[in-house]
C-alpha positions in Angstrom: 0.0 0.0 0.0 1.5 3.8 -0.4 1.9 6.4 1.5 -1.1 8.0 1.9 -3.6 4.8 2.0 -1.2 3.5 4.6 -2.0 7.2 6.8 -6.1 6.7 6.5 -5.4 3.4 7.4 -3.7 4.4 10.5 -6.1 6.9 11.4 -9.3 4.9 11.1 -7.4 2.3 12.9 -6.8 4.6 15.6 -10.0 6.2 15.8 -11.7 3.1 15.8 -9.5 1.6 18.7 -10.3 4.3 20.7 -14.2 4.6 19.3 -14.2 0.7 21.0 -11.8 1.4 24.0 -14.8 3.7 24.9 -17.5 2.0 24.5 -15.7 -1.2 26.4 -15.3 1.5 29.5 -19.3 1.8 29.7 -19.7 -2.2 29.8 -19.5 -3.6 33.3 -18.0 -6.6 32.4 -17.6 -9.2 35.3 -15.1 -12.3 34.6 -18.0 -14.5 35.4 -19.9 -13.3 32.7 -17.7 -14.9 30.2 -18.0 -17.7 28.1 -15.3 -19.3 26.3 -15.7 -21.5 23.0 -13.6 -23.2 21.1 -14.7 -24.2 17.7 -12.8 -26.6 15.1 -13.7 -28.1 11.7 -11.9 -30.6 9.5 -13.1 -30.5 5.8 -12.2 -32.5 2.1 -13.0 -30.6 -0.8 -13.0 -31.1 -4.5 -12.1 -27.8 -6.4 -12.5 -28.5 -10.2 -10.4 -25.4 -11.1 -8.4 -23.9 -8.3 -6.9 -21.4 -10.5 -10.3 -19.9 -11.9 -9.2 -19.9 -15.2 -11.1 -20.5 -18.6 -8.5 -22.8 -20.0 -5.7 -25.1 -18.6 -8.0 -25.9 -15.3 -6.2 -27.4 -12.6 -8.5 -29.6 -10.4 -7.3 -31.4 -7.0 -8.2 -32.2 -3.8 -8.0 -29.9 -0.7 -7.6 -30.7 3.0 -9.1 -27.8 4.9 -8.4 -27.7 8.7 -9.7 -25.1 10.8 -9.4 -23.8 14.7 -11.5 -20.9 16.3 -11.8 -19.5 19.2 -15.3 -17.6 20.3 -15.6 -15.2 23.7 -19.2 -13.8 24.7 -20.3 -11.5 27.5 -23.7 -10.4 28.0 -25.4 -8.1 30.5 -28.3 -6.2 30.8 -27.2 -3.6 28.5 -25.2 -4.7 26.4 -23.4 -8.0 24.3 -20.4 -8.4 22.9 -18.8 -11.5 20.9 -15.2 -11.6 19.6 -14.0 -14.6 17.6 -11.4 -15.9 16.0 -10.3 -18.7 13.3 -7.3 -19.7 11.6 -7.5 -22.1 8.5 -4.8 -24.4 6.8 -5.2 -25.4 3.6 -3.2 -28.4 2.2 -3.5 -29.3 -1.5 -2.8 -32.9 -2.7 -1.3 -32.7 -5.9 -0.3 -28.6 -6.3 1.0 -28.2 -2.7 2.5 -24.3 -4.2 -1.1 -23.6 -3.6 -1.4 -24.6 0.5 -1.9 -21.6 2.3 -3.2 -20.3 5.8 -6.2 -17.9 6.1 -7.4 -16.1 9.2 -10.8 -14.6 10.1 -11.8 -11.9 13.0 -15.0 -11.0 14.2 -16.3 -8.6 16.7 -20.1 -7.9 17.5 -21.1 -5.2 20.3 -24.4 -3.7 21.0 -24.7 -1.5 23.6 -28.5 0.0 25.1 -27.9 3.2 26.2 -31.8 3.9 27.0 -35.1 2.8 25.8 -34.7 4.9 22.7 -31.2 4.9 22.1 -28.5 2.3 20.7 -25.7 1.3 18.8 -24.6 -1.9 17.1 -20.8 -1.7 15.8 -19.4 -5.4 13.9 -15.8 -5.8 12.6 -15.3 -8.5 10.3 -11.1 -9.1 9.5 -10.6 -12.0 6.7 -7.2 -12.7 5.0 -7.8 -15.8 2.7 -7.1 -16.8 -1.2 -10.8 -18.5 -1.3 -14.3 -16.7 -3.4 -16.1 -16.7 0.3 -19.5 -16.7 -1.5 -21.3 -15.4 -4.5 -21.2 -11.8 -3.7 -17.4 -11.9 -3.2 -17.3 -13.5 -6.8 -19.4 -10.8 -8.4 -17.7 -8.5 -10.3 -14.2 -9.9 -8.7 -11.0 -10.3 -11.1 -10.6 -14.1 -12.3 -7.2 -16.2 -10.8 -6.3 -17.4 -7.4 -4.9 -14.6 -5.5 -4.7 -13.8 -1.8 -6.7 -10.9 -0.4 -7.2 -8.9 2.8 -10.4 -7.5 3.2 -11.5 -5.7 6.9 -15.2 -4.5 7.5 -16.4 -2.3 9.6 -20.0 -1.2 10.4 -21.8 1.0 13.3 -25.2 2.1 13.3 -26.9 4.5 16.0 -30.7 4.0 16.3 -32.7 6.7 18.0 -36.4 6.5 18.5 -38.1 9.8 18.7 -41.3 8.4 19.2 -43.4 5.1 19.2 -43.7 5.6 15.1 -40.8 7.7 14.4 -36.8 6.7 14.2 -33.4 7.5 12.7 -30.5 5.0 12.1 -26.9 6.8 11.3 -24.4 4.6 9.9 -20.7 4.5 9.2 -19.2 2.1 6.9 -15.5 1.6 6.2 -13.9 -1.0 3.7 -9.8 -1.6 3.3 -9.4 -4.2 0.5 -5.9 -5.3 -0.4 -3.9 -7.7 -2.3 -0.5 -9.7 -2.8 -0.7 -9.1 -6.3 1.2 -6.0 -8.0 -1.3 -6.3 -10.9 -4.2 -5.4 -9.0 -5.3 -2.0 -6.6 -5.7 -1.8 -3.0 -8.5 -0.2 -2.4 -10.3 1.8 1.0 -14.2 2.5 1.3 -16.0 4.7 3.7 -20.1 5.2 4.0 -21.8 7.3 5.9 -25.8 7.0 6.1 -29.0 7.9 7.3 -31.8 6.1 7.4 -35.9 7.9 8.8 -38.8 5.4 9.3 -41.6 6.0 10.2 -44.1 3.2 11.1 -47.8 4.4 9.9 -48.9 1.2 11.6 -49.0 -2.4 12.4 -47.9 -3.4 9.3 -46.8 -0.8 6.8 -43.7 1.4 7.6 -41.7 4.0 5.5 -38.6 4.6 4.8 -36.3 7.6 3.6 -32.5 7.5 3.6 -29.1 9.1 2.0 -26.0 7.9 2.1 -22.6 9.2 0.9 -19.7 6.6 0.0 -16.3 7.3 -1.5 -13.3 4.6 -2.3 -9.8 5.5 -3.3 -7.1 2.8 -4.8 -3.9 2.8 -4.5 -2.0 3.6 -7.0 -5.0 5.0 -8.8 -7.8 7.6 -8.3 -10.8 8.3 -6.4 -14.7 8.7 -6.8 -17.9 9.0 -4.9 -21.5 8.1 -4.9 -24.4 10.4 -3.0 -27.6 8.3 -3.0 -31.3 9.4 -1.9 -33.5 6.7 -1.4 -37.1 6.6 -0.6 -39.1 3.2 0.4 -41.8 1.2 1.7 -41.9 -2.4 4.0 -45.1 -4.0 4.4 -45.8 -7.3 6.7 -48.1 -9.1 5.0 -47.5 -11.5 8.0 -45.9 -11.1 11.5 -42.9 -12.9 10.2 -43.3 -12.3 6.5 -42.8 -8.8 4.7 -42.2 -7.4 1.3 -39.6 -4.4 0.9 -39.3 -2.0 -2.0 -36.4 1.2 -2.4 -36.0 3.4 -5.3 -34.0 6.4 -5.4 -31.3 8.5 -7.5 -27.2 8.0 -7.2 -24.9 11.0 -8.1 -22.0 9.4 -9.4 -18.9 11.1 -9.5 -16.5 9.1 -11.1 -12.9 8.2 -11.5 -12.2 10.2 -14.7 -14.5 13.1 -13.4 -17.2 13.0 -15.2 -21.0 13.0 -13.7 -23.8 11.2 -14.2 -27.2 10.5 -12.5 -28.4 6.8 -12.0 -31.4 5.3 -10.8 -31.3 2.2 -8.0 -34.2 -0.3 -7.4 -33.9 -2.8 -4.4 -36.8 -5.3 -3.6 -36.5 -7.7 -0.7 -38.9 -10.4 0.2 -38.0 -12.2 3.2 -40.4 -15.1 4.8 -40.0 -16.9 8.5 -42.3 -19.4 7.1 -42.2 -21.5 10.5 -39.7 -22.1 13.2 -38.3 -25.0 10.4 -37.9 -22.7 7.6 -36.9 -19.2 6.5 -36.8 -17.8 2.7 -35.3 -14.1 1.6 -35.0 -13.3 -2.5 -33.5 -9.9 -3.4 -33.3 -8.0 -6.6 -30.4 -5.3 -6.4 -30.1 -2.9 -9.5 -27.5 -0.4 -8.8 -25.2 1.9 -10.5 -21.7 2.3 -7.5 -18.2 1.3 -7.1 -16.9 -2.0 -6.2 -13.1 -2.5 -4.0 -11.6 -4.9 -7.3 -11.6 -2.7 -9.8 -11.2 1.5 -10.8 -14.0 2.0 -12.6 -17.6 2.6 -12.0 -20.4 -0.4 -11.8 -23.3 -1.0 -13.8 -25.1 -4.2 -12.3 -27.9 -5.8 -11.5 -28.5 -8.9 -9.4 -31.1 -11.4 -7.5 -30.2 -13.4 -4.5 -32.5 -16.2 -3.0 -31.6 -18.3 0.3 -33.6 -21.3 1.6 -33.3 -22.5 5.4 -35.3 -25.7 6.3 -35.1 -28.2 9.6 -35.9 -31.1 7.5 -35.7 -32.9 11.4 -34.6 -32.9 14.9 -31.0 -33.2 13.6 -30.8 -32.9 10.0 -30.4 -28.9 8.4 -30.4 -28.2 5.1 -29.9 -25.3 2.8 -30.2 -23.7 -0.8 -28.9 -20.5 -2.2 -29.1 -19.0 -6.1 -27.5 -16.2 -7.2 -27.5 -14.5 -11.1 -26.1 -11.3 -12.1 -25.1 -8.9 -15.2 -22.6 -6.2 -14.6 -21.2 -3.9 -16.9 -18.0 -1.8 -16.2 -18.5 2.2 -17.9 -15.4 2.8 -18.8 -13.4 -0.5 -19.1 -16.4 -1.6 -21.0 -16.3 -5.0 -19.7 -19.5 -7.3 -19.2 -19.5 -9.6 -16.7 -22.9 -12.2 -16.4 -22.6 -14.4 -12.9 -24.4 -17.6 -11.6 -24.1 -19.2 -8.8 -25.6 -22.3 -6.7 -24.6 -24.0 -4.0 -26.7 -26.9 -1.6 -25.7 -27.3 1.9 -26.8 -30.6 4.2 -25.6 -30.9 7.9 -26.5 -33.7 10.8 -26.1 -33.3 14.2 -24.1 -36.2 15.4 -24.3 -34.8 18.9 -24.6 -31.5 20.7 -21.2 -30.6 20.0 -20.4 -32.7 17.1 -21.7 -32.2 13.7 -21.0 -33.5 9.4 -22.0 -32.1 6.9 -21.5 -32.0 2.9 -21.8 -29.3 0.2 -21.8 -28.5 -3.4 -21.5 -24.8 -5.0 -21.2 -23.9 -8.5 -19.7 -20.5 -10.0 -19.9 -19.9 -13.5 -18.8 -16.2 -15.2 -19.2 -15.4 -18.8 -17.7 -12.1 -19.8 -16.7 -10.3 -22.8 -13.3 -10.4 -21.7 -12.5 -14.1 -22.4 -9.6 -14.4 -19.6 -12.2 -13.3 -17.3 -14.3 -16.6 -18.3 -14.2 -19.5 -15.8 -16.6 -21.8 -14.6 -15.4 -23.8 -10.6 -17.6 -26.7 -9.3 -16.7 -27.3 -5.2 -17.9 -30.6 -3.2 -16.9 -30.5 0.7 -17.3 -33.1 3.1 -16.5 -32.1 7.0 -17.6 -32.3 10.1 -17.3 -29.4 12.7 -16.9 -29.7 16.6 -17.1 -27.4 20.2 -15.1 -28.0 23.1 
């Protein structure tokens, strides 16, 4: 990283330190309330082309063994969870590829009244693996490792019974090992008004300001206004709609206005099963590549208890994307199956298959990667 992405860093590092230093101090956190867990898995995979290229796929086997640790503390106030995982990867036939990965994650949520409270997540993850269809959307092609560090805090204030405020702050660093590609950092900052009419229809109003900056490279920022509408059509079901206007100012300096459309449907069908699908259309910037990005995509998830012990899940993703001034077009599918059994309390197997498949206009972009895993996870 240079110079000057290397000082931001440094600064929201520090700020946000401090930021959690404070809000630790107003936690009365007593050594009892602690709870300690230690998480492992142990996986075989199949990865049919663990390059992602379009030609000359290499295909082998993968042993994937993980170690996490998880802390909790709770009070009347306030929660906070920290955990932690490492993950060695160990490639039978291409062992230039076996690599180690680490992951981070920090949840706190504070109440500071009845109408007032904050929510604040850090996700860390240093890894060379797609971690799921979103990551793969609109990312570069090859195997490459990547840091990517998330942080999120939201401040919810309810003015009255019907009427409330979220303010968020988002920050992304995104950076490589790879001298071909940018290092990138992001930064939102939000508001969100709704105001619930009544039982079952509330509105919404927002605007939120992003910019990102590579390095080496340029900058460019997106202002969007949003206005919306969720409906419960059941207690547990609901139907979202947004539509707004993005300003996009863009890496070359030129302006442009742009429309959005996001609709979510999301269904708690019973205790046993819950179903989202989302349609995203967007013009915004993405951390992989300097350029502005023209996509749209739908997202649907299926959760079911099938019984007592036995979980399964379904997930299909398809997407166009179309970079403005690269002029590169990107179309993504993706599915993936997930079934798990519960061996005993602590000790669980499961197996899983996911597809990714990306047709672009750029042909070395092209590549097409089946995955089957069969592991079993455990708590100490």
């Amino acid at each position: 990283m240079g110079e000057k992405m290397g000082r931001n860093r440094g600064l929201i590092g520090t700020t946000g330190a401090i930021f959690l230093v404070c809000m630790m101090s107003t936690l009365s956190f007593a050594e009892s309330n602690w709870d300690f867990d230690i998480q492992g898995s142990l996986m075989e995979q199949y990865d049919d082309n663990i390059t992602e290229v379009n030609s000359n796929e290499i295909d082998d086997f993968i042993t994937r063994a993980n170690i996490g640790l998880g802390l909790n503390n709770e009070g009347k106030t306030y929660s906070l969870e920290l955990g932690a995982s490492i993950t060695q990867e160990i490639f039978a036939e291409n062992d230039q590829f076996n690599n180690n990965s680490q992951e981070v994650n920090l949840n706190l949520n504070k109440q500071f009244s009845d109408k007032d409270r904050i929510q604040v997540t850090d996700r860390f993850r240093n890894s060379e693996s797609i971690e799921d269809f979103e990551d793969a959307f609109g990312r570069q092609s090859g195997r490459f490792s990547a840091i990517r560090n998330n942080v999120d805090a939201f401040y919810t204030r309810e003015f009255t019974p019907k009427f409330s405020s979220i303010l968020h702050y988002g920050n992304e660093v995104y950076e490589t090992d790879d001298s071909t590609r940018d290092d990138s950092l992001l930064q939102k900052y939000g508001l969100e008004l709704q105001y619930k009419h009544s039982s079952k229809t509330i509105f919404l109003a927002g605007y939120e300001y992003s910019e990102i900056e590579f390095d080496p490279g340029a900058d460019a920022n997106v202002q969007k206004m949003f206005g919306g509408i969720r409906y419960y059509l059941k207690d547990t079901m609901y139907i979202e709609g947004r539509a707004g206007n993005s300003k996009v100012d863009s890496f070359t300096g030129a302006d442009s206005n742009e429309p959005h459309y996001q609709v979510t449907f999301s269904n708690i069908i019973d205790d046993l099963t819950q179903f989202t699908l989302t349609y995203l259309n967007e013009t915004a910037t993405n951390s992989y590549t300097e350029d502005v990005f023209e996509s749209w995509r739908i997202n649907a998830n299926l959760r079911r208890q099938l019984s007592e012990r036995l979980n399964a899940a379904l997930s299909l993703f398809y997407g166009e994307a179309e970079f403005q001034t690269l002029n590169i077009g990107d179309d993504t599918a993706g599915a993936s199956a997930w079934l798990g059994y519960d061996l005993t309390e602590d000790l669980k197997v499961f197996c899983s298959y996911s597809l990714y498949d990306k047709d672009s206009n750029v042909v070395t972009r092209d590549y097409k990667k089946n995955l089957v895993t069969l592991g079993l996870t455990f708590d100490f």
